[in-house]
N, C-alpha and C positions, 0 to 999 in steps of 0.2 A: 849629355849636355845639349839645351836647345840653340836654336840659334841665336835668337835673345841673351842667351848667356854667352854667348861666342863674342859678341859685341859689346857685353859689357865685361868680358875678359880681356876683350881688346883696346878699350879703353882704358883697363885697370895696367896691361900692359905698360898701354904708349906714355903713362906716366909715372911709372916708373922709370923712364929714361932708357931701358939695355934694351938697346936694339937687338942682340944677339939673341937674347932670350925670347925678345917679341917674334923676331924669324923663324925661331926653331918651335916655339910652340904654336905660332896662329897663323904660319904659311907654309904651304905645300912644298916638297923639293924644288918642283920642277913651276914654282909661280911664277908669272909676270906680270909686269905694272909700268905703268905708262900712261902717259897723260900730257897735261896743256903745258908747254913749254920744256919738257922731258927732250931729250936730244933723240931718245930712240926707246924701245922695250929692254927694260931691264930684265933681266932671270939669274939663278946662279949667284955668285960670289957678288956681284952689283949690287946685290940687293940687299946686304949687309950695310954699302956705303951711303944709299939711296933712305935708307930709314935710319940711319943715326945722324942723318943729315935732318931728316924731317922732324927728326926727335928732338935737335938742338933748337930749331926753329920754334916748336910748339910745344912748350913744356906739360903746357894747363889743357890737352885737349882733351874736347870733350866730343861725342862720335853718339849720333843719332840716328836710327833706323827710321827711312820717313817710307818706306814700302820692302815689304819681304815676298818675294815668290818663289815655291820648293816646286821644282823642274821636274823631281822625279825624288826617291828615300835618300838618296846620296850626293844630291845636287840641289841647289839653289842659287839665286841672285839676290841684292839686297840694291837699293839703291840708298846711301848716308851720305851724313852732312856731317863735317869733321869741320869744329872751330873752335878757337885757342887766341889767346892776346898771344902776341908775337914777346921772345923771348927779350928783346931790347929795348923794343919800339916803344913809341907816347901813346900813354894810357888813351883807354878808349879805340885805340884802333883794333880791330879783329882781323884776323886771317879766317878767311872761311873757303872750303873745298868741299865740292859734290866728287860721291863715286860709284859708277856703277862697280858693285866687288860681286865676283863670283866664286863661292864656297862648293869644299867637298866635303862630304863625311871621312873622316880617320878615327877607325875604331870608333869611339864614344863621343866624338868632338868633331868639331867643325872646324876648317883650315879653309885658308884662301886659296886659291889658284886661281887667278887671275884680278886686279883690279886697275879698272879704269878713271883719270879721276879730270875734272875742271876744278878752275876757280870762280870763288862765289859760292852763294848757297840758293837753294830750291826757294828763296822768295821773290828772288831780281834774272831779271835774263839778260 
């Protein structure tokens, strides 16, 4: 699997809705994630709650790769833009998030370990 397919796996994931299945196949045991407004670094058992939270919120997301850099055969960074009309809210409003995510290779496939994220998207600062 490339990495391009990792993200559009991840995408095919997140909307499917089961965060459980998202965690176990597209992030590392030992990931974490944290970001703008985040109380602290999630890892572990967290992070089950932390993405079925995110899941409920973003039904319809959709997750774009705007720059990929491979670090080394088994590592890389991606820098995406994750945005979704919010799950309740008045049409036309978008939720949009930037993240710096950093992937491992496992086996055949690429897993997250580590993602950092803001809000907004890479057009407005």
């Amino acid at each position: 699997m490339t990495l391009e397919q990792a993200i559009e796996r991840l995408q095919s994931l997140c909307r499917q809705g089961d965060a459980r299945l998202l965690q176990q196949e597209m992030f590392a045991p030992d990931a974490s994630v944290s970001g703008e407004g985040a109380p602290g670094i999630t890892v572990g058992a967290g992070l089950l709650a932390a993405l079925t939270e995110m899941l409920k919120m973003t039904p319809k997301l959709s997750i774009r790769s705007v720059r990929t850099m491979e670090l080394s055969e088994g590592a890389a960074v991606t820098w995406l833009e994750w945005t979704s009309p919010p799950a309740d809210g008045p049409a036309g409003e978008v939720i949009a998030l930037r993240s710096l995510t950093a992937w491992r290779r496992q086996g055949a496939s690429w897993v997250i370990a580590a993602d950092m994220y803001g809000m907004g998207d890479f057009g407005t600062s």
